[in-house]
C-alpha positions in Angstrom: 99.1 125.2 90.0 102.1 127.1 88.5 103.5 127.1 84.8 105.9 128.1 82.9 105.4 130.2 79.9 107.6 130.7 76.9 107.0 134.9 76.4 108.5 136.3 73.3 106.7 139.9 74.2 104.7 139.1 70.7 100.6 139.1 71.5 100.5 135.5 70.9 102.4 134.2 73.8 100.9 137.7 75.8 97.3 135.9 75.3 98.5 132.6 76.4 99.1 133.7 79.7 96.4 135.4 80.1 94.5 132.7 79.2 95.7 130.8 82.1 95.7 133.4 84.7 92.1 133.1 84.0 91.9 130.1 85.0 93.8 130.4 87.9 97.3 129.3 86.9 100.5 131.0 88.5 102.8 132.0 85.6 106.3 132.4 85.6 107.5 133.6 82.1 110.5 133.0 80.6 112.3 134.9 77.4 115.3 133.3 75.1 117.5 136.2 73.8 120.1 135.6 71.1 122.1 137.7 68.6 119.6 137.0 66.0 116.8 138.7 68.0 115.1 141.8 66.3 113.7 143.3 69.2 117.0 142.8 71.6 118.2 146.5 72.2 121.5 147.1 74.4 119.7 146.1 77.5 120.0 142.3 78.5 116.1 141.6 77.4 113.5 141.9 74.8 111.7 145.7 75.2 108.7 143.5 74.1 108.7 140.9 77.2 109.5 143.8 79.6 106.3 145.8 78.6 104.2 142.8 78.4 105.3 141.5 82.1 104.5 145.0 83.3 100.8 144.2 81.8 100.5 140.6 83.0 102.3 140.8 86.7 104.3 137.9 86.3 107.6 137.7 87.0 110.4 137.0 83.7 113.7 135.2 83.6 115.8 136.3 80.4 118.0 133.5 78.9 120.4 134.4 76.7 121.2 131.6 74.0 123.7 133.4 71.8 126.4 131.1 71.8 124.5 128.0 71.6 121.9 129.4 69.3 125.1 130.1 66.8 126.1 126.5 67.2 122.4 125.5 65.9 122.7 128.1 62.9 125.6 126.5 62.0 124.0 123.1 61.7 120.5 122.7 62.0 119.4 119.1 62.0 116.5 120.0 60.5 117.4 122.4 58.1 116.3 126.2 57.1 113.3 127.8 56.6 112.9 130.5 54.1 116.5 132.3 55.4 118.7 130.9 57.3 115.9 130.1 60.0 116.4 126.8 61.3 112.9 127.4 63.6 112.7 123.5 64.0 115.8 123.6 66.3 115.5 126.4 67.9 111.9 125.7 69.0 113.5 122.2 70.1 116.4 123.8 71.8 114.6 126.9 73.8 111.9 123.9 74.7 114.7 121.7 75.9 115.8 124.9 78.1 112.5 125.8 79.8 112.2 121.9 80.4 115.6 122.3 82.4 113.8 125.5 84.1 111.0 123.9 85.6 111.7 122.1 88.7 113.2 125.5 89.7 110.0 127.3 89.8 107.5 124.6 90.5 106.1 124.1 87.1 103.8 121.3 86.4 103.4 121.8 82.9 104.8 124.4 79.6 102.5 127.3 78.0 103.6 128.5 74.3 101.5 131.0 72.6 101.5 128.7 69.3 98.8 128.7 66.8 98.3 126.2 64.4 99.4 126.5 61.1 100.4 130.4 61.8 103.7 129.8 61.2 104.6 127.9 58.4 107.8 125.7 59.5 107.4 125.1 63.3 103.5 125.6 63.8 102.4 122.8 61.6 101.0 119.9 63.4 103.7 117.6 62.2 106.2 119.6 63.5 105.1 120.5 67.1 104.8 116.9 67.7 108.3 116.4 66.2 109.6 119.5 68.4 107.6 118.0 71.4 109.2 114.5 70.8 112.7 115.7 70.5 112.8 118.5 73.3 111.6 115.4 75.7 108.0 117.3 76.5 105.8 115.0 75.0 102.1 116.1 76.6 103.8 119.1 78.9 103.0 121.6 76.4 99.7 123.5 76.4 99.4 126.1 73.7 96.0 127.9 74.9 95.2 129.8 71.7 95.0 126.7 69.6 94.6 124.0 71.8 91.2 122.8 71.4 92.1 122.0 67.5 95.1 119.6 69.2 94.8 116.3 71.3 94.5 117.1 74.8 97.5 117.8 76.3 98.8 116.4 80.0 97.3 119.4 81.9 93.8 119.3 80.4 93.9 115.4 81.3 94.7 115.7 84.6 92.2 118.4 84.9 95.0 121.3 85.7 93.1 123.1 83.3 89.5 123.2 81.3 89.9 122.7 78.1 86.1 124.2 77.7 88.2 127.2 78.3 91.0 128.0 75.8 90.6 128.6 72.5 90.8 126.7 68.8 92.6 129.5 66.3 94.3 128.3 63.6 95.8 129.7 60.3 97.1 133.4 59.8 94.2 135.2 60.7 95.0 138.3 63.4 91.7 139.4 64.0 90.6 137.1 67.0 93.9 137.7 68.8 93.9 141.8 68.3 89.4 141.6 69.8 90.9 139.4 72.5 94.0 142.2 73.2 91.2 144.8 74.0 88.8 142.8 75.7 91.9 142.1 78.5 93.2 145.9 77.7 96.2 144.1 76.6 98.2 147.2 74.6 101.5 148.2 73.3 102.2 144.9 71.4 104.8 144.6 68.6 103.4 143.8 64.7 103.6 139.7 64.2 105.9 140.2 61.8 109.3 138.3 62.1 111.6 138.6 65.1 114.2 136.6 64.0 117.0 138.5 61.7 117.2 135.0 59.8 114.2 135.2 58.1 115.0 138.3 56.9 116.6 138.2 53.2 118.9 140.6 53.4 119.8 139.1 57.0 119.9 135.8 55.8 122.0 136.2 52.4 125.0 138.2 55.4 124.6 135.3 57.0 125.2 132.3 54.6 128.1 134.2 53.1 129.5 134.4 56.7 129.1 130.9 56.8 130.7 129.9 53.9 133.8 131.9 54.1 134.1 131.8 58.1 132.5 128.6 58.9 133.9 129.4 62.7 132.6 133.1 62.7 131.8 134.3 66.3 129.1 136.6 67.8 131.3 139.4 66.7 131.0 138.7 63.4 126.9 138.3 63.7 126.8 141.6 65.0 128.4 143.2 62.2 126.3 141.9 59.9 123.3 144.1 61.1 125.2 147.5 60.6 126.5 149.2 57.1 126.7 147.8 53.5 128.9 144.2 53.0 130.7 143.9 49.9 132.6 140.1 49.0 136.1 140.7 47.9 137.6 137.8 47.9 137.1 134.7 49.9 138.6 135.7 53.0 138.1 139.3 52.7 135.5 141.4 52.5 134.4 145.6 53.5 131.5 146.8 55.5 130.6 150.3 54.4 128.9 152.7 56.7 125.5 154.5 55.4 125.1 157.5 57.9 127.2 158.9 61.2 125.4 156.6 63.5 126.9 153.6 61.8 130.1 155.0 61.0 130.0 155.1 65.4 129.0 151.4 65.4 131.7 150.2 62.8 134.4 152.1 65.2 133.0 150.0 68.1 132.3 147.1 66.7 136.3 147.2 65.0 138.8 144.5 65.8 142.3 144.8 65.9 143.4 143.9 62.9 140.7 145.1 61.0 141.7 148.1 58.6 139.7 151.3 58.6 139.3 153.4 55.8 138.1 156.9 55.8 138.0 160.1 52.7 141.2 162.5 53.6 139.1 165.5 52.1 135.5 165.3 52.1 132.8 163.3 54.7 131.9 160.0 54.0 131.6 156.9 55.6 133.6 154.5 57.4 134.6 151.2 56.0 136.1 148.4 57.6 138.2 146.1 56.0 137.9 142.8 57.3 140.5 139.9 56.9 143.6 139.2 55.0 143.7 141.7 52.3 146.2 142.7 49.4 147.1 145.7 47.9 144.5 145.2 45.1 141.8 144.6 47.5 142.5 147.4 49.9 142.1 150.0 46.7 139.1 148.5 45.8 137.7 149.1 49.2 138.9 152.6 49.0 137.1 152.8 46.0 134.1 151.7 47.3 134.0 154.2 50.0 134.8 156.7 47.4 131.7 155.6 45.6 129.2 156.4 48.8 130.6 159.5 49.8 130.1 163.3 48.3 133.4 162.8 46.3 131.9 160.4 44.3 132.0 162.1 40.9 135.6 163.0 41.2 138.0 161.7 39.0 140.3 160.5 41.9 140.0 160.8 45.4 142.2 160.5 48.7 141.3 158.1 51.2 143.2 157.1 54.5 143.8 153.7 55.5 144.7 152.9 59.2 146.0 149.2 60.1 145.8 150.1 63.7 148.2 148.7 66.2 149.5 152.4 66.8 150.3 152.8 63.3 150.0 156.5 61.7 147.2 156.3 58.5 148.8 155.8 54.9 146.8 157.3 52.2 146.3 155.8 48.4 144.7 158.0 45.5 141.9 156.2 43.7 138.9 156.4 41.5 135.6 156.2 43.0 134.2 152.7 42.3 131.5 152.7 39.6 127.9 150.8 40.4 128.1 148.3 37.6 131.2 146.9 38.7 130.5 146.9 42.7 126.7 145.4 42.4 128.6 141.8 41.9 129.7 142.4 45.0 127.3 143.1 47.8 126.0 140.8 49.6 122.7 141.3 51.0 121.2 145.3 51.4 
């Protein structure tokens, strides 16, 4: 009997196929990547799922659902969570996806590592039926850690599995998850906490500004939102301000072509790039900002370079460093 198993790299979805190894079920593990993914680092999968594979022996297919995941951030059918989550559609769309999967690796049934009212948008009862429903799975789901607190699913039915077996959490409650992580010397496992940028406030506040000025913003524009300081400056401009060298090496890579980089003439301080269609007035006030976070920031006026790019030599402009009272408006996010 072979499965297929959703496997963020979290201990929840770690247990789940553990659970049914014990039982005797083949796993095949799958993990959805996006741009929105805390744990994604430069490789093409999740750090998490890679170490937890290594501990399970099962073999993982990454998907990566950047483009369309955007698409679903842009207009979630069933709305936000707490951020600029929409977990309702995305559970429905990566469920949809592993659906698609299964005839390719022989899957009879899905395993999530789900727990019943853990999560507060897309773990209630309510809602996984609804996610089931819509993602066309009705019944192929088995969630292992919770499922004795659900109706029997397809595979406990038809006897694929014994539902005597798996296990009834619910609620927040870590504790029986991290006794059944040693008992299986199971180790190495991110904190539950979040792994989804959206729910972050900071993250999230980036994000619906994004939206609202560039309704038809592109990957490129969701990865600069995880780097530097973002400041509003009109409604199709605004500056992202490096905090420390290695971001100041992100902004340069992460610069378009016609986006404007400022830099201090005389003393270190950070990168800023401009972004969008800018005036005069609006380019000085960036300048001032990146007056205002570098050491020059108690000087009455202060040189900073501004290169357009395209092969053009830097012009410089003589400002003020911006003051705190009148920037704060500004920032969006932290």
């Amino acid at each position: 009997m072979r499965a297929l198993a959703l496997l963020s790299g979290g201990l929840d979805s770690t247990l789940a196929i553990r659970l049914m190894q014990e039982q005797g079920v083949e796993v095949e593990a799958v993990n959805f990547v996006s741009g929105f993914c805390t744990c994604t680092p430069k490789e093409s999968s999740c750090s998490a799922a890679r170490t937890a594979v290594r501990q399970l022996g099962v073999e993982l297919t990454t998907v990566n659902t950047s483009e369309q995941f955007l698409e679903v951030v842009r207009n979630p059918r069933h709305g936000y969570g707490s951020g600029m989550n929409p977990c309702l559609d995305c559970r429905i769309m990566m469920l949809r996806r592993a659906r698609e999967r299964m005839p390719a690796v022989g899957a009879r049934f899905l395993v999530t590592g789900e727990v019943l009212n853990e999560r507060p948008m897309s773990q209630r009862l309510q809602a996984m039926r609804l996610i089931e429903r819509e993602a066309g799975v009705e019944g192929l789901v088995l969630r292992p850690l919770c499922a004795r607190r659900l109706e029997p699913s397809i595979p406990e039915r038809k006897g694929w599995v014994e539902r005597e077996r798996l296990l009834g959490l619910h609620g927040r409650q870590r504790t029986p998850q991290i006794e059944l992580a040693r008992r299986y010397g199971i180790r190495d496992y991110p904190c539950p906490a979040g792994g989804c940028r959206l729910t972050e406030p900071g993250f999230a506040a980036r994000m619906k500004d994004l939206l609202e000025h560039r309704p038809g913003c592109g990957l490129a524009d969701v990865q600069l939102l995880k780097v530097a300081r973002h400041f509003r400056l009109g409604p199709r401009v605004k500056a992202a301000v490096g905090r420390d060298e290695a971001e100041n090496e992100r902004l340069k890579v992460l610069r378009r072509s016609d986006d404007r980089a400022l830099e201090l003439a005389d003393v270190p301080g950070p990168l800023t790039l401009l972004r969008g269609e800018a005036d005069a007035q609006q380019v000085r006030l960036a300048a001032a900002i990146a007056a205002r976070y570098s050491r020059a920031r108690d000087r009455a006026r202060v040189r900073v370079s501004v290169n357009s790019g395209g092969g053009c030599s830097a012009a410089q402009i003589e400002v003020a460093p911006a003051r705190d009272g009148q920037i704060a408006p500004l920032r969006v996010g932290r």
